[in-house]
Structure formats: C-alpha cells, structure tokens
C-alpha positions as CSV (number, residue, x, y, z in Angstrom):
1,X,87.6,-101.5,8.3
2,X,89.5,-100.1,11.3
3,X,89.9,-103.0,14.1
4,X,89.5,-101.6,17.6
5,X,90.2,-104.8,20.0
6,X,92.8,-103.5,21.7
7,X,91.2,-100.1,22.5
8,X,87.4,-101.9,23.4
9,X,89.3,-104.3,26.1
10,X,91.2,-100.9,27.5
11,X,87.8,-98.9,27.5
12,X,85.8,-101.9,29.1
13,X,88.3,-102.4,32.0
14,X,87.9,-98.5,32.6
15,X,83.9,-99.0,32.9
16,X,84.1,-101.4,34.7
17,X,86.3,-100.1,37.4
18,X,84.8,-96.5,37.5
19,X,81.3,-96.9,36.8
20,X,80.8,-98.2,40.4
21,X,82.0,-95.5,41.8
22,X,80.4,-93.5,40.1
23,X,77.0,-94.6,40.7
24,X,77.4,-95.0,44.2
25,X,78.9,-91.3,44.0
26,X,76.1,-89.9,42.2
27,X,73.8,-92.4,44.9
28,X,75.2,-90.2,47.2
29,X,74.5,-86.9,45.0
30,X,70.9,-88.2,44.3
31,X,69.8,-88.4,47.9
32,X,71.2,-85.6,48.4
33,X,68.9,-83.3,45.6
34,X,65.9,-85.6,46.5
35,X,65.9,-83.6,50.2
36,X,65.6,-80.6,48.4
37,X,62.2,-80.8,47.4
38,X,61.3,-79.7,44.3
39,X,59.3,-76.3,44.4
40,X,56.1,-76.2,45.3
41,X,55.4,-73.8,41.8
42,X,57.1,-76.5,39.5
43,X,55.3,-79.7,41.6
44,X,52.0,-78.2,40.9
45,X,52.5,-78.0,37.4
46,X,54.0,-81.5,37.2
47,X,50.9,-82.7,39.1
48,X,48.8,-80.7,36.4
49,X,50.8,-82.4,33.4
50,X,51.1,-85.8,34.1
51,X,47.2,-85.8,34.0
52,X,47.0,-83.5,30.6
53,X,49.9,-84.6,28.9
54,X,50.2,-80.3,28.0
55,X,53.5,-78.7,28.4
56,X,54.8,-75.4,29.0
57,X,56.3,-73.4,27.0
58,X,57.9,-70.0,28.4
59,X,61.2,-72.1,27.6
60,X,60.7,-74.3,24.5
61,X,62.6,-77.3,25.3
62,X,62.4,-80.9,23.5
63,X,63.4,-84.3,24.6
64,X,64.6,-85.6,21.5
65,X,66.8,-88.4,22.5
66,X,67.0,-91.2,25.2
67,X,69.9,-93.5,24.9
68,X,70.3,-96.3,27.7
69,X,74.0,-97.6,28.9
70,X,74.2,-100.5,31.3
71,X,74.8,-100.0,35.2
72,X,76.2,-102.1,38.3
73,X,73.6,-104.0,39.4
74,X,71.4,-104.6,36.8
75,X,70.5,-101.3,36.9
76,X,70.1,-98.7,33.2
77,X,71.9,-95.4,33.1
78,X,69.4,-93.5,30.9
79,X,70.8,-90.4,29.1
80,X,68.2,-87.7,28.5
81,X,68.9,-85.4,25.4
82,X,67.1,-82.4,24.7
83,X,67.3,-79.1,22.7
84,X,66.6,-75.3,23.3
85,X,67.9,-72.6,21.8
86,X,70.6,-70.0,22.8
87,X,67.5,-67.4,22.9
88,X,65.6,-69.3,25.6
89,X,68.3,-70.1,27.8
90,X,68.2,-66.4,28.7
91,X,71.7,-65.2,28.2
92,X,72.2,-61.6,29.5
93,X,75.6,-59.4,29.6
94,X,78.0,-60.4,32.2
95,X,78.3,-57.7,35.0
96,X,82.3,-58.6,35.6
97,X,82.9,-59.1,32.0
98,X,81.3,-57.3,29.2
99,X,82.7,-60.0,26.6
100,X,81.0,-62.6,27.9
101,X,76.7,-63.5,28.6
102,X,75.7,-65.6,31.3
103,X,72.7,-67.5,32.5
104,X,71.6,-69.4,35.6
105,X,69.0,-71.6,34.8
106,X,67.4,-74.8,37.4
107,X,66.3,-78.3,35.7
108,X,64.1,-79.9,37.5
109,X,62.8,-83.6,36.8
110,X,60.2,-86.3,38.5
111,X,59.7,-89.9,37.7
112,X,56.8,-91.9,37.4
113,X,56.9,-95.6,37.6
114,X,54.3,-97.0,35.1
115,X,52.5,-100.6,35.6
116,X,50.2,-102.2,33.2
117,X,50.4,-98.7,31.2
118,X,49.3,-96.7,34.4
119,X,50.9,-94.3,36.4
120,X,51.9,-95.9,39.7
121,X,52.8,-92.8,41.7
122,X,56.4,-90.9,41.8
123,X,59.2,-92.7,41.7
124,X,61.9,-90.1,42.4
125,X,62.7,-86.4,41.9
126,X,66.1,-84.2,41.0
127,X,67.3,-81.0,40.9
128,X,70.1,-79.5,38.8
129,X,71.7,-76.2,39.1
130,X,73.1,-74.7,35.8
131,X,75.3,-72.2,34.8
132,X,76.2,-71.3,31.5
133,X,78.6,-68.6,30.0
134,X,79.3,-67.4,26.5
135,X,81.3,-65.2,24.4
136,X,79.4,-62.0,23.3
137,X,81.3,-62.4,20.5
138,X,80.2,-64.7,17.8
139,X,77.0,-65.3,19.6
140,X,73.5,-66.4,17.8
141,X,70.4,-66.6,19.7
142,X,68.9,-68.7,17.0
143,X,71.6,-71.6,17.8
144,X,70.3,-74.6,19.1
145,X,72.2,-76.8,21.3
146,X,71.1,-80.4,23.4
147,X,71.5,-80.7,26.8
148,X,72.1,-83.9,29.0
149,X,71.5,-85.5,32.1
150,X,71.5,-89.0,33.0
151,X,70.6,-90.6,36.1
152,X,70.7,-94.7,37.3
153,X,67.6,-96.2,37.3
154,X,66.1,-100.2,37.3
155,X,64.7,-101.6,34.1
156,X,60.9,-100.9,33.6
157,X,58.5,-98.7,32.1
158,X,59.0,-95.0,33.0
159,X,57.3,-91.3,32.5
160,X,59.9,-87.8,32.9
161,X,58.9,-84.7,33.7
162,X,61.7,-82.1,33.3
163,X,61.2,-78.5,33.8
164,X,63.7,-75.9,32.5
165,X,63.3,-73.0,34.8
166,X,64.5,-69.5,35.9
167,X,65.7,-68.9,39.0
168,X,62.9,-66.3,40.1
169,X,60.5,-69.1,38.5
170,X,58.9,-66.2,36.0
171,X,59.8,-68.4,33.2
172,X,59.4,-72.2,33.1
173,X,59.4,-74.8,30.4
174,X,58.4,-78.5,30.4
175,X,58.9,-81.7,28.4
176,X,57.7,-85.0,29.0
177,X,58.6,-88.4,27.4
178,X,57.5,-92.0,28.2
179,X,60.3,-94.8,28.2
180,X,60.8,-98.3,29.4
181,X,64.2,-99.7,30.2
182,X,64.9,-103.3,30.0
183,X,66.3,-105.7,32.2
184,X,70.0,-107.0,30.6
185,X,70.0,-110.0,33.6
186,X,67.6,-111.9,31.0
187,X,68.9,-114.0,28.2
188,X,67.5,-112.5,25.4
189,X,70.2,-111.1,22.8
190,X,70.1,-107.3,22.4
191,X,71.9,-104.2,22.2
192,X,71.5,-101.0,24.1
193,X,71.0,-97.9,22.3
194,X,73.1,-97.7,18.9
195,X,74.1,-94.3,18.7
196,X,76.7,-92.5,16.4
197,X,78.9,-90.3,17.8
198,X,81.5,-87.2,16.5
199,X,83.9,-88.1,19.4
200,X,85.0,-89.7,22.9
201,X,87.2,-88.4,24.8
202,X,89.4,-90.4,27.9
203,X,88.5,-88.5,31.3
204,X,91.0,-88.5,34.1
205,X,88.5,-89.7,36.5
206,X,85.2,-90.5,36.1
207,X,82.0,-87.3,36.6
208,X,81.3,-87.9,40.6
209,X,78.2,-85.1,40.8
210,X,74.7,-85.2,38.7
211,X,75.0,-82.1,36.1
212,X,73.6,-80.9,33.0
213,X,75.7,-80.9,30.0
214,X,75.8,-78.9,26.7
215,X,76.1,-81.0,23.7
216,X,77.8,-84.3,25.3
217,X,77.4,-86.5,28.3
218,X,80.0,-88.5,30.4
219,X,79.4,-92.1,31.5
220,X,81.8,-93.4,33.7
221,X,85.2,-91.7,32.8
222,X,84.3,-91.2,28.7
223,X,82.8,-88.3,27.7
224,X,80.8,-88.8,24.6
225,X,79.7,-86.2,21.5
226,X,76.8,-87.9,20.0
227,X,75.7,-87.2,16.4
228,X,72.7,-84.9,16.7
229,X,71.7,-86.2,13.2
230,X,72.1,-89.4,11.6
231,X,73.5,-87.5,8.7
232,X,77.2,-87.8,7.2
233,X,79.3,-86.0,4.4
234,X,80.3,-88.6,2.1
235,X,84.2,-88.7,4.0
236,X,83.3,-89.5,7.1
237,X,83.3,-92.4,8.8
238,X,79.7,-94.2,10.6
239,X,81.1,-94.5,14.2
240,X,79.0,-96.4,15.7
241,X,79.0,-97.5,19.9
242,X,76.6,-100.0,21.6
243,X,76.6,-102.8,24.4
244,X,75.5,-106.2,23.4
245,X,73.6,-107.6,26.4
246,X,72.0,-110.9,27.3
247,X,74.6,-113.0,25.3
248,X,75.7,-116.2,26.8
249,X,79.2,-116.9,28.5
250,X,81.4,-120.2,27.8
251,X,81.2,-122.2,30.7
252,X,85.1,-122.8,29.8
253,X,86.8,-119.8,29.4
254,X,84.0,-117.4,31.1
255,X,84.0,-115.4,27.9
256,X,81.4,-114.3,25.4
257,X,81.7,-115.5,21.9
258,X,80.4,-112.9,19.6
259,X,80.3,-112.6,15.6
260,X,79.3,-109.3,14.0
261,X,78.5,-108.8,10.4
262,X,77.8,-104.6,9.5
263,X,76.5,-104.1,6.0
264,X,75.4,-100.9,4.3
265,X,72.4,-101.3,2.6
266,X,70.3,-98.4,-0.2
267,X,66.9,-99.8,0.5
268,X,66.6,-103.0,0.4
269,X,70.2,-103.6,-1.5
270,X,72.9,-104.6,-0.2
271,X,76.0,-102.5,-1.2
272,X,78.9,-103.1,1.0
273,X,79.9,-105.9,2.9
274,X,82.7,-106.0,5.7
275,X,84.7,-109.0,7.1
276,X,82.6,-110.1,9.6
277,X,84.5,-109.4,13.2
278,X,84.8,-112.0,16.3
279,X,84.5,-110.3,19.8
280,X,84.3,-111.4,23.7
281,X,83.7,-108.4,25.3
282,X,80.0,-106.7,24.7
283,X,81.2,-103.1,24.3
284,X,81.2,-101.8,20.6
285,X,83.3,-98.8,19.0
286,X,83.3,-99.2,16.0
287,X,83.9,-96.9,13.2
288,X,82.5,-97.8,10.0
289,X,83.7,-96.1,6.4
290,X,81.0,-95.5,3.7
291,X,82.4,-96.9,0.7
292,X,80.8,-98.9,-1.8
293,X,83.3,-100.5,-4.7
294,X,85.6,-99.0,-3.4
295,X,84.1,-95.4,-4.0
296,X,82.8,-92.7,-1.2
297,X,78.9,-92.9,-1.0
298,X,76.6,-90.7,-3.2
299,X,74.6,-88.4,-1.5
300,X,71.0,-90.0,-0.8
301,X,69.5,-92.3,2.4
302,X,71.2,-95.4,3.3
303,X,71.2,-97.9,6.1
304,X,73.7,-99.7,8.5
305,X,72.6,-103.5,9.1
306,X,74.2,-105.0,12.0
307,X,74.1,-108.9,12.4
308,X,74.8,-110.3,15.6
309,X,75.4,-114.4,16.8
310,X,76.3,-115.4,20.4
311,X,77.7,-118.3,19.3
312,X,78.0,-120.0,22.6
313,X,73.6,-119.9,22.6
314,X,73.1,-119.7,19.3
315,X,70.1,-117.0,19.3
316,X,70.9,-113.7,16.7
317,X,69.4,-110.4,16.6
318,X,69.4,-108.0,13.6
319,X,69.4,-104.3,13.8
320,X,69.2,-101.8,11.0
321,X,70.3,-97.7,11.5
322,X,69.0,-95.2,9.3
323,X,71.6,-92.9,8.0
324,X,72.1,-89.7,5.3
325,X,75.0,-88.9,2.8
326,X,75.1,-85.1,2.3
C-alpha cells in the first residue's frame, strides 16, 4: 500500500491556512447574492414545492450526491452534486465563433432549516451565474455531466431547493434533497463523507467567489474529480479521501492518535488485508490497490471496510464502501 504521511501533513497545513479565508471570502460573496433576491418567478415555485415535494422539469436536473467537508468554526461545507445533460443545458452556436456552443444558464438555491422533521422557515438563499462553452466539435447532447456548488453552513437538518434556469426564465428546472449535517465539536468518532476520487489537483490559491462547477469542486485550494461511480477496472487503484472527526487529542503532545485497518471484502469474506496504518492528523488520502493474493480483482461487487481506533479515547467506528470491478 502507498504511504501518504508526508503529503496528508502538507495538504492539511494548506486547509488549514486557506480555508479561512476562504469562507470569510465567500461570507463576503454570500451576502452579497443574498441582496439579490431571488426572482419572484422561481420564489413562487419554491414556495409551491416545498409544500408538494413536485419538481420541474423543463431542465431535468438530479441531485445525486452530497458530500460534507469540515469548516472553521464548527461549521460543514456541503458539496452539492448533480447531473444534467449536454442537451438541457441549452447549448446554441457561438455568434463570435462558429466552433464553439455556448450557454448562460442561472442556478438558483433556498434553504430550509428543519426542526423536529418540520420546516422552520428559510434559512438563506443564493444565486449563481453560469456560463459554459464547448467545442462544436466532438459534441454529444446525450452527454451527461455533474455540476457543483458548495456553500458553509452549521450542522443540522436541512431541505435545498435549486432551480436550473434560463436567463429569459422560459425554461426552469428544480431538484430538491433533504440533508442533515452534523456537529464535529462533539466527541463521537466519525468520518465525513468517504468519497473516491479520479484526481486532486494543488491550486495556487484557494476559489475566493461561490460558482458552479462542471464535473469537480474546489475546497480550500484543492480541486477535487470525484468518482461519479463507485466502479473501477480491475488496474486501478480505490483512492479514497475523508476527515476523521470527533477523535480525542493527547493531553501531552496535543495530537490525535489514530489506527486505520482497510480491508476488501466479496460479501461477507474477507479477501485482502493491509498493514494497518498509525496517523495524527484527521485528513485521509489514501489510495488503496485491489489485489487479492497478490492478483488484480475479478470483475464482480466488492466492498472497502475501514476500521478506525482513537486510541487516546478508545471508542472505534466501522465503515464499509460499496465498490465494482469492471
């Protein structure tokens, strides 16, 4: 198994010097976009679907992912993932360049704070301009691509409304998700979302403006390809990324104590095991190669198992990943 230590403390330093920053830069950027009102057109029909639960669908759009990341403060920086395709983006033929299509599209999104499973009113509202251009050439309007915002938010429970919409408003389509974010200042052992991902890639700086992005999303100054899929060929490697949270520090050294056992499991076997790994920072790269004996994976549905002891408190938590060999 490939060690990272060296790379996790140099990534963790980065968050933590420009994730503040950014958040009270995109702060800034959300008060900002919460003066400009959301239309009246698109506030009507959020006011209509929060009661229904019934979405538009002149743009088919689908949330298909939310993955949380920790913030300053205690705060969660939810990631919202969703799909459409090329089609209903609404690509039409440059008028300055007849290679290339372009399309100006407006997300708009409204939180609801839920208590005791009700809605407790709106709890904030954003608008996103977006632009998009792309080669005539090669194009598909059957493609499907995600999309991704995220936006700082406290721990609790949660509904989204986001509206994919034209500019003339003709053509409008919403998707709605319920989510609850936890609070990491307790001491209960868990991760944040475990998600797989085809790359990350070292910004300069870190993203200082709230914008949707095509098929990645930045947090702090990393830029991040998730998997779409949880599926693999039988070369690659699982790499895996996560924050463990609520783990308790030595009282000595001001450190975590962490032990991590990964296993790959074909239902309830156990195939592979790796050396288990000893870490005092909470953030996780790690890839992860599917081998069993030595040999690549078969083709067929597997699992990743993921032990985790704070040894400083003692308390474990098990998580197990889903995951294809094609």
């Amino acid at each position: 198994m490939i060690h990272r230590k060296k790379t996790l403390i140099f990534m963790f330093f980065l968050l933590i010097l420009f994730i503040p920053s950014l958040l009270n830069s995109l702060d800034k950027k959300n008060k900002s976009q919460q003066k400009r009102k959301i239309p009246s057109k698109i506030a009507k029909i959020f006011d209509e679907e929060i009661l229904t639960r019934e979405t538009k669908t002149e743009i088919p759009i689908n949330i298909i992912r939310i993955i949380y990341l920790p913030a300053q403060e205690n705060n969660i920086y939810p990631v919202f993932i969703m799909e459409a395709k090329n089609s209903d983006i609404g690509f039409v033929e440059s008028s300055k360049d007849k290679k290339m299509l372009f399309a100006n599209l407006n997300i708009y999104a409204r939180f609801y704070k839920m208590e005791n499973k009700n809605i407790a009113g709106t709890y904030k509202e954003i608008n996103i301009p977006y632009q998009a251009e792309e080669k005539k050439e090669g194009y598909n309007p059957e493609e499907k691509n995600f999309y991704t915002f995220g936006y700082t938010l406290a721990p609790g429970a949660y509904v989204i409304l986001i509206a994919f919409s034209s500019e003339d408003l003709n053509r409008i389509g919403t998707a709605l998700a319920e989510f609850s974010l936890p609070d990491t200042s307790q001491q209960k052992l868990d991760t944040t979302t475990i998600f797989f991902v085809k790359s990350i890639e070292e910004l300069s700086a870190p993203e200082k403006i709230l914008k949707l992005e095509k098929n990645c999303f930045t947090y702090g100054n990393l830029k991040f390809e998730p998997k779409k899929e949880n599926v693999f060929s039988p070369s690659e490697n699982l790499d895996i990324f996560y924050f463990v949270v609520g783990s308790a520090t030595n009282p000595q050294t001001g450190k975590i104590e962490l032990e991590i056992n990964y296993s790959l499991k074909k239902g309830e076997e156990t195939i592979t095991r790796f050396p288990p790994q000893s870490l005092d920072i909470p953030i996780i790269s790690q890839p992860i190669p599917l081998i069993s004996e030595g040999k690549n994976l078969e083709p067929g549905d597997y699992s990743l198992s993921i032990d985790i002891l704070d040894k400083i408190s003692k308390n474990s938590i098990k998580k197990d990943i889903p995951f294809q060999v094609k």
